[in-house]
DSSP file (Angstrom, degrees, kcal/mol; ACC not computed):
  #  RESIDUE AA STRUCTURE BP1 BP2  ACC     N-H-->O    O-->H-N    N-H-->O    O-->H-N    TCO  KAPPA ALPHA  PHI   PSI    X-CA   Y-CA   Z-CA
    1    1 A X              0   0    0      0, 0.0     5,-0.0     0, 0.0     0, 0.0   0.000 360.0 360.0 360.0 117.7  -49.7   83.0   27.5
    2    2 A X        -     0   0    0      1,-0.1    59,-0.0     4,-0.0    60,-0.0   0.083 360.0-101.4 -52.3-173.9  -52.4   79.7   27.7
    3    3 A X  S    S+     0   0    0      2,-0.2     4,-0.1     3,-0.1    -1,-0.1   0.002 120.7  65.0-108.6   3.2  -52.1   77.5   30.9
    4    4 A X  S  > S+     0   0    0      2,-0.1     4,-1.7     3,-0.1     5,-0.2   0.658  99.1  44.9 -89.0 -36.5  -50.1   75.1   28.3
    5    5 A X  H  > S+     0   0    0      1,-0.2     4,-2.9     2,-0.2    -2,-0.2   0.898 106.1  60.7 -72.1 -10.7  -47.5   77.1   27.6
    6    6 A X  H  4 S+     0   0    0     54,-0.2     5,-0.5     2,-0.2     4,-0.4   0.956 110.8  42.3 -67.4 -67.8  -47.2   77.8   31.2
    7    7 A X  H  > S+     0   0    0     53,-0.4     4,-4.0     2,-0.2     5,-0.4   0.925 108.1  55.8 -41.0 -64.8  -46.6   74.0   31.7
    8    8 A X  H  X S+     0   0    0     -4,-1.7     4,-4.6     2,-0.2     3,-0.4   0.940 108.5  51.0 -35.0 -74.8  -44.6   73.7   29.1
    9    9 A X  H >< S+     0   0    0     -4,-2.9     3,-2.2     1,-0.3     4,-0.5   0.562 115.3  43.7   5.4-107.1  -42.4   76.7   30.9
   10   10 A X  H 3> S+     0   0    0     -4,-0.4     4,-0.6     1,-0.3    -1,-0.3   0.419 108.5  51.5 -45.7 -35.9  -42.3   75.1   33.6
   11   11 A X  H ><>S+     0   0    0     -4,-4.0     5,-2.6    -5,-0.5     3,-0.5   0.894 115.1  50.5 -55.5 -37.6  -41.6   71.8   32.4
   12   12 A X  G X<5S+     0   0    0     -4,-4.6     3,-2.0    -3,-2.2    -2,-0.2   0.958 106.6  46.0 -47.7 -52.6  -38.8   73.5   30.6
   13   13 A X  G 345S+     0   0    0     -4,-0.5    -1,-0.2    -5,-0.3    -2,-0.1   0.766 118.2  54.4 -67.2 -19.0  -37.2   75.3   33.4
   14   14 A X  G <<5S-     0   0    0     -4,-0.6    -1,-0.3    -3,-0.5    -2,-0.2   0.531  96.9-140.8 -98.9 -27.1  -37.7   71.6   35.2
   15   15 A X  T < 5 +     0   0    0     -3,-2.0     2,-0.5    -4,-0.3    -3,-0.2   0.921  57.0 117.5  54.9  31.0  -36.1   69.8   32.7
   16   16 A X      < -     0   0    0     -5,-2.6    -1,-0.2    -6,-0.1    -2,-0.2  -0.975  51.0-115.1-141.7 155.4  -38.2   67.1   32.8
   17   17 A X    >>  -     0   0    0     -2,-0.5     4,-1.8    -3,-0.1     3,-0.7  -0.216  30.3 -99.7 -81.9 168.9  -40.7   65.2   30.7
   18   18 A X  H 3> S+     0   0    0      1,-0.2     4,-1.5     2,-0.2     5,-0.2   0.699 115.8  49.8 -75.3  -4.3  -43.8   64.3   30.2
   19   19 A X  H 3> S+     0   0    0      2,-0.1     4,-0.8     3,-0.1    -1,-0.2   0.947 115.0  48.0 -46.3 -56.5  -43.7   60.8   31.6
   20   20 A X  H X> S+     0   0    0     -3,-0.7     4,-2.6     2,-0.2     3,-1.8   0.988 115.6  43.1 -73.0 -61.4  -42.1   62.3   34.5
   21   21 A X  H >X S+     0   0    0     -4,-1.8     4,-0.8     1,-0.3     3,-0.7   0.861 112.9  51.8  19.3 -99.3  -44.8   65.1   34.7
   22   22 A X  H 3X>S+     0   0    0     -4,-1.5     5,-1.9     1,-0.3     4,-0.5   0.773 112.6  43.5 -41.3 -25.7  -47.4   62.8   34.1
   23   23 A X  H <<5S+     0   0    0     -3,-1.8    -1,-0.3    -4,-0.8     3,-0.3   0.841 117.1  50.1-108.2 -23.6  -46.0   60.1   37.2
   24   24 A X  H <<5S+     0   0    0     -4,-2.6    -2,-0.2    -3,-0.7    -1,-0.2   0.517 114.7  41.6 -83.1  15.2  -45.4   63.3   39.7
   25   25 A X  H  <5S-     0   0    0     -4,-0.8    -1,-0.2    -5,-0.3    -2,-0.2   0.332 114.8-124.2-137.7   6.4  -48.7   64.5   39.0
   26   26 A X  T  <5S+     0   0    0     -4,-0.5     2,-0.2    -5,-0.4    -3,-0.2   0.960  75.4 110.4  44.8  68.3  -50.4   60.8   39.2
   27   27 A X  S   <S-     0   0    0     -5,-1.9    -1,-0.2    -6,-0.1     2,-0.2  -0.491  74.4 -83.8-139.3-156.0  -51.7   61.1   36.2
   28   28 A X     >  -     0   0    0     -2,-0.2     4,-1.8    -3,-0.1     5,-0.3  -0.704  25.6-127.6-104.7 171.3  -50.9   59.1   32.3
   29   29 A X  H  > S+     0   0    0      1,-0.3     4,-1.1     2,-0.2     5,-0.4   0.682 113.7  59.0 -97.7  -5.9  -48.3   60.2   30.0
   30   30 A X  H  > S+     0   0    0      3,-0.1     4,-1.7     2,-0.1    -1,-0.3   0.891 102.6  48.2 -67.3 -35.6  -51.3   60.2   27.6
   31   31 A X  H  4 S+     0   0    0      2,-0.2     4,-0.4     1,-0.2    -2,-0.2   0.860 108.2  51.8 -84.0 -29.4  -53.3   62.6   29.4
   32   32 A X  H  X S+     0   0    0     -4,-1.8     4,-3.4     2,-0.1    -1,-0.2   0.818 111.3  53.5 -77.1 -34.0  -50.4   65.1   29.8
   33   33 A X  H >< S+     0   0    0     -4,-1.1     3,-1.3    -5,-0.3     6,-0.3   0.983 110.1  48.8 -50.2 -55.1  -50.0   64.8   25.8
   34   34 A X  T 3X>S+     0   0    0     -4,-1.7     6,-2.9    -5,-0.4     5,-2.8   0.776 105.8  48.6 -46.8 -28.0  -53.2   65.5   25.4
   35   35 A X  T 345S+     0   0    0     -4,-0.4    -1,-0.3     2,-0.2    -2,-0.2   0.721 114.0  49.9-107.7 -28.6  -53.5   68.2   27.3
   36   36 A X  T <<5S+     0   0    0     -4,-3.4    -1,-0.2    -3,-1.3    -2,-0.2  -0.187 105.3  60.2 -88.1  41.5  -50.0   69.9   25.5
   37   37 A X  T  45S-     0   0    0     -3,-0.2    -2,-0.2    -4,-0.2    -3,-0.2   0.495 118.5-116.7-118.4 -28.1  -51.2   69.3   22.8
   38   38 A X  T  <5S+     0   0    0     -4,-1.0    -3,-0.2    -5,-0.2    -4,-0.1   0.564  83.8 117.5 106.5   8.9  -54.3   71.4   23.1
   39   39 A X  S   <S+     0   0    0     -5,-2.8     2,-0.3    -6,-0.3    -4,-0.2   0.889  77.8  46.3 -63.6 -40.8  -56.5   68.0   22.8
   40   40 A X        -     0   0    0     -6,-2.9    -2,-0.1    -7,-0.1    -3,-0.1  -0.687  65.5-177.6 -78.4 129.2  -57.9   68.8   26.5
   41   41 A X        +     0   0    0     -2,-0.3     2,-0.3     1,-0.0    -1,-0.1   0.487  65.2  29.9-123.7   0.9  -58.9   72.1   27.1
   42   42 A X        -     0   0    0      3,-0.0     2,-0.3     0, 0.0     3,-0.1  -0.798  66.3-153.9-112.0 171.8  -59.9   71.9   30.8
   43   43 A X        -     0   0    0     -2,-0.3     3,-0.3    -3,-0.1    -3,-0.0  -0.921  17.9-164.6-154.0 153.5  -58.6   69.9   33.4
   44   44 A X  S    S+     0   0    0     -2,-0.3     3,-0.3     1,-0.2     2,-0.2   0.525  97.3  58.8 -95.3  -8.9  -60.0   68.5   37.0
   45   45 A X        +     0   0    0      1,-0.2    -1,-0.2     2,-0.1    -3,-0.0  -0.175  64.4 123.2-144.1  75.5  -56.9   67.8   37.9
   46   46 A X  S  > S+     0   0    0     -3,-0.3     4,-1.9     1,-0.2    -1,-0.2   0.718  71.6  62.3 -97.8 -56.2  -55.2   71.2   37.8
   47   47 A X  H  > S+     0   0    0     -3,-0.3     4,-4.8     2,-0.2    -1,-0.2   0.819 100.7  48.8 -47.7 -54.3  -54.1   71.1   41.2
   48   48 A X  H  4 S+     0   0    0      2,-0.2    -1,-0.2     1,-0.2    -2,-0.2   0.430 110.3  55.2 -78.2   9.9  -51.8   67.9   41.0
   49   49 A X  H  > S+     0   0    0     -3,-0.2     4,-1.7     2,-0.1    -2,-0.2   0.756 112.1  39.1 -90.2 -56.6  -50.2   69.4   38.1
   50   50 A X  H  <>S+     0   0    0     -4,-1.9     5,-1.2     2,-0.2     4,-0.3   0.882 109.4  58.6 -69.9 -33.8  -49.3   72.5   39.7
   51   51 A X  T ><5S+     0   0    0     -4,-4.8     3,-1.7     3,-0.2    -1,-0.2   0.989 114.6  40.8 -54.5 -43.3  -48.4   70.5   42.9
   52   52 A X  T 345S+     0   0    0      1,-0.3    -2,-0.2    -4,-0.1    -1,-0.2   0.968 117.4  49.1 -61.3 -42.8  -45.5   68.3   40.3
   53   53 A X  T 3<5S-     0   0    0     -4,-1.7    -1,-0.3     2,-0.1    -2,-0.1   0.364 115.1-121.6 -99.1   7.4  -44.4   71.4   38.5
   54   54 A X  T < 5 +     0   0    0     -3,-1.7     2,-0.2    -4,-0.3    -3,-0.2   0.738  65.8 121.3  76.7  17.0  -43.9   73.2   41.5
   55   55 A X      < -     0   0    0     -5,-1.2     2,-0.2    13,-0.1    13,-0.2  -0.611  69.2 -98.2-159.4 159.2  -46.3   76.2   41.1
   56   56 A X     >  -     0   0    0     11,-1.3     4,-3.6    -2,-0.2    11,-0.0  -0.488  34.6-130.8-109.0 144.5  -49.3   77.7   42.7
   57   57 A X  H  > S+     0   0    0      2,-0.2     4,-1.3    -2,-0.2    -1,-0.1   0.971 105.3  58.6 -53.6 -65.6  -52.7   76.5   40.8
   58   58 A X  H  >>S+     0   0    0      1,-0.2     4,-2.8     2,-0.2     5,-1.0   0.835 110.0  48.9 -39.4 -57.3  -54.3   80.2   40.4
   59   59 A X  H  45S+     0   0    0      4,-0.3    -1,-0.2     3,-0.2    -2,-0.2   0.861 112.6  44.7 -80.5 -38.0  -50.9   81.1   38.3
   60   60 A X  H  <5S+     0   0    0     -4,-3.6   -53,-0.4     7,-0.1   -54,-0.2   0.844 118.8  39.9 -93.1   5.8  -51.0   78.2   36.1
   61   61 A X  H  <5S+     0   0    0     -4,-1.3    -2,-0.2    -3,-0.4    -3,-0.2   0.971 139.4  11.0 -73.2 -70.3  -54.6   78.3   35.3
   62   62 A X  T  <5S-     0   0    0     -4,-2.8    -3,-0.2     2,-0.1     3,-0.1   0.848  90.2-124.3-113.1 -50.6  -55.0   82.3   34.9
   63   63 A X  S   <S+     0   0    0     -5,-1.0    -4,-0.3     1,-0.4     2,-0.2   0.380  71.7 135.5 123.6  -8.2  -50.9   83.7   34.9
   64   64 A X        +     0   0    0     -6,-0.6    -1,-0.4     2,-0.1    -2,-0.1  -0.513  51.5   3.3-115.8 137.2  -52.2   85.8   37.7
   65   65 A X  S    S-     0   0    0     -2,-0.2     2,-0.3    -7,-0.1    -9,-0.0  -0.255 108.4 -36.2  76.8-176.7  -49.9   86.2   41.1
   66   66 A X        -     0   0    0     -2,-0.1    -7,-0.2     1,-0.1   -10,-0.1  -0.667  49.5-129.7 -85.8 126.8  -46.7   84.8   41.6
   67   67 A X  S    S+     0   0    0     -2,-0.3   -11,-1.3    -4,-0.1     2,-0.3   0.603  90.6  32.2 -66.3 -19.4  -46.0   81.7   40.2
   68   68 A X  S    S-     0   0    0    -13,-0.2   -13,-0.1    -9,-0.0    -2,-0.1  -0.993  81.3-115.2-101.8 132.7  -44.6   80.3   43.6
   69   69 A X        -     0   0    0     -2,-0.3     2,-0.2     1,-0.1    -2,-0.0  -0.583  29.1-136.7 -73.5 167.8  -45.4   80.9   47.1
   70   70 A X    >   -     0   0    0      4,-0.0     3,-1.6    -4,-0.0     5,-0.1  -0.738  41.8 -17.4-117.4 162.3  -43.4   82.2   49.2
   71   71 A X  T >> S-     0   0    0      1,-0.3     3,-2.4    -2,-0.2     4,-1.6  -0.054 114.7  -7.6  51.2-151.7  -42.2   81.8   52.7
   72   72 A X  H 3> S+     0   0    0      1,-0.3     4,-2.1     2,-0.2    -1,-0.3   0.360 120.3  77.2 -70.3  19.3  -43.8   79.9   55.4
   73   73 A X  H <> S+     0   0    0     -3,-1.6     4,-2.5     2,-0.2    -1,-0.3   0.906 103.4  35.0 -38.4 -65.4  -46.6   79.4   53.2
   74   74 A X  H <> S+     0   0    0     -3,-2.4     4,-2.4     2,-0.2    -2,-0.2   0.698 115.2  60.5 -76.0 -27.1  -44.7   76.7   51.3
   75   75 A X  H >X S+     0   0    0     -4,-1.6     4,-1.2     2,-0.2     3,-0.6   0.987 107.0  42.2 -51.9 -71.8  -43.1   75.7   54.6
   76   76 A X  H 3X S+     0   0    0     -4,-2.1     4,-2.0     1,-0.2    -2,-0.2   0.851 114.4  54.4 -64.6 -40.5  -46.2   74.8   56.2
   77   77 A X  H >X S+     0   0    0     -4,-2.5     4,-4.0     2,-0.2     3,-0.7   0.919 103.2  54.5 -55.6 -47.9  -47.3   73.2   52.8
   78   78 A X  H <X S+     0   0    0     -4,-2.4     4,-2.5    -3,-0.6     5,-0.4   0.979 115.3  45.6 -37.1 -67.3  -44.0   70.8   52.6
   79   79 A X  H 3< S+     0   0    0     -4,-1.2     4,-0.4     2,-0.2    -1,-0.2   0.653 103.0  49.7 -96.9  28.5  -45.1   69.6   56.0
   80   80 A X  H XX S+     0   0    0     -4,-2.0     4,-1.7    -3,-0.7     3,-1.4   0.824 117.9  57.2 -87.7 -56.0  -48.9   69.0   55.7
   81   81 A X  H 3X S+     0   0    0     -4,-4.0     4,-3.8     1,-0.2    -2,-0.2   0.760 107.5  45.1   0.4 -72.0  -46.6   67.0   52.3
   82   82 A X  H 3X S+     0   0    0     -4,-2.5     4,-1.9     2,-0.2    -1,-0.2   0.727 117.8  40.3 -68.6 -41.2  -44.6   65.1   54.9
   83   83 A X  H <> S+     0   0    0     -3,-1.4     4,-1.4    -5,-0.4    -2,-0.2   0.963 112.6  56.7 -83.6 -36.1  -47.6   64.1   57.0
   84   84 A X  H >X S+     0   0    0     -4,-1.7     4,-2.7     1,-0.2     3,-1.5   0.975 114.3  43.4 -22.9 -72.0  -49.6   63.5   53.8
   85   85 A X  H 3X S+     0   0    0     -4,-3.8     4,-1.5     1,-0.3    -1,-0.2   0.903 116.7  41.7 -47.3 -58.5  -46.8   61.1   53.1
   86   86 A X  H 3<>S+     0   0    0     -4,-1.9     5,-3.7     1,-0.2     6,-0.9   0.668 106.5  56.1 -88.2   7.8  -46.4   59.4   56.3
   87   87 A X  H X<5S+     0   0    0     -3,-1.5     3,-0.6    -4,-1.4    -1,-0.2   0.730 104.1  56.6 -98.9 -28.0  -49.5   59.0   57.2
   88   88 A X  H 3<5S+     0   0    0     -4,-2.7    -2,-0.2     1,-0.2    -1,-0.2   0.820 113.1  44.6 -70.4 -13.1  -50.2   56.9   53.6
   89   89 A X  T 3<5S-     0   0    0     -4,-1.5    -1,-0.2     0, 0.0    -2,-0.2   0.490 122.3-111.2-107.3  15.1  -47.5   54.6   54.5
   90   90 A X  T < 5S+     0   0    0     -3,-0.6    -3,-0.2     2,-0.2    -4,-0.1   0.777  73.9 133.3  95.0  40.1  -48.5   54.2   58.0
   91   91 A X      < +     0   0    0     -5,-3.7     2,-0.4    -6,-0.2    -4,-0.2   0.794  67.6  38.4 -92.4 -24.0  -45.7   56.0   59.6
   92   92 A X  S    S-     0   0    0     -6,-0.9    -2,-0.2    -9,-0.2     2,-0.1  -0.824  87.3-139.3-120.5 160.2  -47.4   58.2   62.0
   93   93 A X     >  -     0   0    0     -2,-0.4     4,-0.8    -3,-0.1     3,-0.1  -0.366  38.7 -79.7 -96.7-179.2  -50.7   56.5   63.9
   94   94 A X  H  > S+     0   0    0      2,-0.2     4,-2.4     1,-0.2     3,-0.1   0.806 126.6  46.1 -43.4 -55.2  -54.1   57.8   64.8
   95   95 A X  H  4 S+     0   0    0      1,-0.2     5,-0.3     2,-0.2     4,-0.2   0.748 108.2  46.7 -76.1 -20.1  -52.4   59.6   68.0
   96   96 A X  H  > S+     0   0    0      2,-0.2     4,-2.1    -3,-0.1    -1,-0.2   0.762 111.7  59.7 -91.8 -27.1  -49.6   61.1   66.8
   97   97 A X  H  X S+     0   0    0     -4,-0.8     4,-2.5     1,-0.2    -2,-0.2   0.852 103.0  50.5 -63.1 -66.8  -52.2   62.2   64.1
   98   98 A X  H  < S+     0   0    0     -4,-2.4     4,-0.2     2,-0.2    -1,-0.2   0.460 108.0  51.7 -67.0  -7.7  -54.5   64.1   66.7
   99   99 A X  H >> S+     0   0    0     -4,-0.2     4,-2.4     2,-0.2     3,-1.7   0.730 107.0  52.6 -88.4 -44.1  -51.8   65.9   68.2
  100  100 A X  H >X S+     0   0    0     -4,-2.1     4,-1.9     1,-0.3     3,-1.0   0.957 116.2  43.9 -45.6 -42.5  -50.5   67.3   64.6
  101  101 A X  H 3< S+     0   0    0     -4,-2.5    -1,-0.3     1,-0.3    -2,-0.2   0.604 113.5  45.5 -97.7  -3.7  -54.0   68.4   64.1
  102  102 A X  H <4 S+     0   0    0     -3,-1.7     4,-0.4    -4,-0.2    -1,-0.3   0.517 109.2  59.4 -95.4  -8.5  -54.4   69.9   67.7
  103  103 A X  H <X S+     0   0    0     -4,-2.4     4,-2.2    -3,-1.0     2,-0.4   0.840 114.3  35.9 -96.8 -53.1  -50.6   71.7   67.2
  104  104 A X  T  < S+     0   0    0     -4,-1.9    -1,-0.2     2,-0.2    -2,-0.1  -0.195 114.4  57.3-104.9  51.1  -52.1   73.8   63.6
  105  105 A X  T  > S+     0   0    0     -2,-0.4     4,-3.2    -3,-0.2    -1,-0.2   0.157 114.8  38.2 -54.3 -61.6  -55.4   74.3   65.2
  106  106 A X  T  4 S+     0   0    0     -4,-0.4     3,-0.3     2,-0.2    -2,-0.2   0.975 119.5  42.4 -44.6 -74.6  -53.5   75.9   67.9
  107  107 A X  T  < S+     0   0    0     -4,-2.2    -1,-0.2     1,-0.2    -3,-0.2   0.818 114.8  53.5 -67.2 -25.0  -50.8   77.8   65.9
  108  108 A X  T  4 S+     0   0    0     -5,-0.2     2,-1.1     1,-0.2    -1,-0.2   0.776  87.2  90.6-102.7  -8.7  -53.3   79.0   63.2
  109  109 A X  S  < S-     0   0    0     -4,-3.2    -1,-0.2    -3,-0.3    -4,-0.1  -0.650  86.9-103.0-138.0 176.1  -55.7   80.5   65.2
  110  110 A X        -     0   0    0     -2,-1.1     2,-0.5     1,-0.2    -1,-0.1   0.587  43.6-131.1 -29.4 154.7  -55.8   84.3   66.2
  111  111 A X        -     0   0    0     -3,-0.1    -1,-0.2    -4,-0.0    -4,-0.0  -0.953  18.1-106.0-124.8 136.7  -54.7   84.2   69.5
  112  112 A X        -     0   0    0     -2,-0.5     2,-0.7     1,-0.1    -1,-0.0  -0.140  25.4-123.6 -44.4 129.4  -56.8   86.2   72.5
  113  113 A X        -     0   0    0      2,-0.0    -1,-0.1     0, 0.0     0, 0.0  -0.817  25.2-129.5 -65.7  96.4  -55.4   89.2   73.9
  114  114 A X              0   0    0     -2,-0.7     0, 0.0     1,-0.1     0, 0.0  -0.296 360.0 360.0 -42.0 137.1  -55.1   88.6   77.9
  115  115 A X              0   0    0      0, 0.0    -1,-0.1     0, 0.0    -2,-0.0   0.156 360.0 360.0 -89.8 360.0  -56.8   91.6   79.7
């Protein structure tokens, strides 16, 4: 199975078209033709394709792994999303900004053993 017909899949499974595709994945509804149509044979922008369609990048490029993550993997990713988000429409500030990023500095890494 190509890395269309895996988009296709998934668009199937999605019910949705390539307009819509093409506007979650901030792209043109030209460029997603193109590109199921087998006029494009690469893409740079592989990643925001998999981000719309809900799928891990590696699986819809190669088939290889599991086509979603799982667990808190995709939690944490939904909220780096949700700060993504609010921080382009100016919802969270500079400070509130430096704490998020001093809170997953913190929780991701290894933590010391106490002697």
């Amino acid at each position: 199975m190509s890395m269309v017909d895996r988009v296709k899949q998934r668009m199937q499974e999605l019910d949705i078209k390539q307009d819509e595709l093409a506007k979650a994945a901030e792209l043109t509804q030209p460029a997603i033709f193109k590109l199921l149509a087998g006029k494009t044979k690469r893409t740079t922008r592989l990643a925001e394709i998999a981000k719309a369609l809900g799928v891990r990048p590696q699986w819809l490029a190669t088939g290889e792994g599991p086509m979603q993550e799982m667990g808190s993997t995709l939690e944490a990713r939904a909220v780096i999303e949700e700060i993504e988000q609010r921080t382009r429409t100016h919802e969270l500030g500079s400070a509130e900004l430096i704490l998020i990023l001093d809170l997953v500095k913190r929780i991701s890494s290894p933590q010391k053993k106490e002697s």
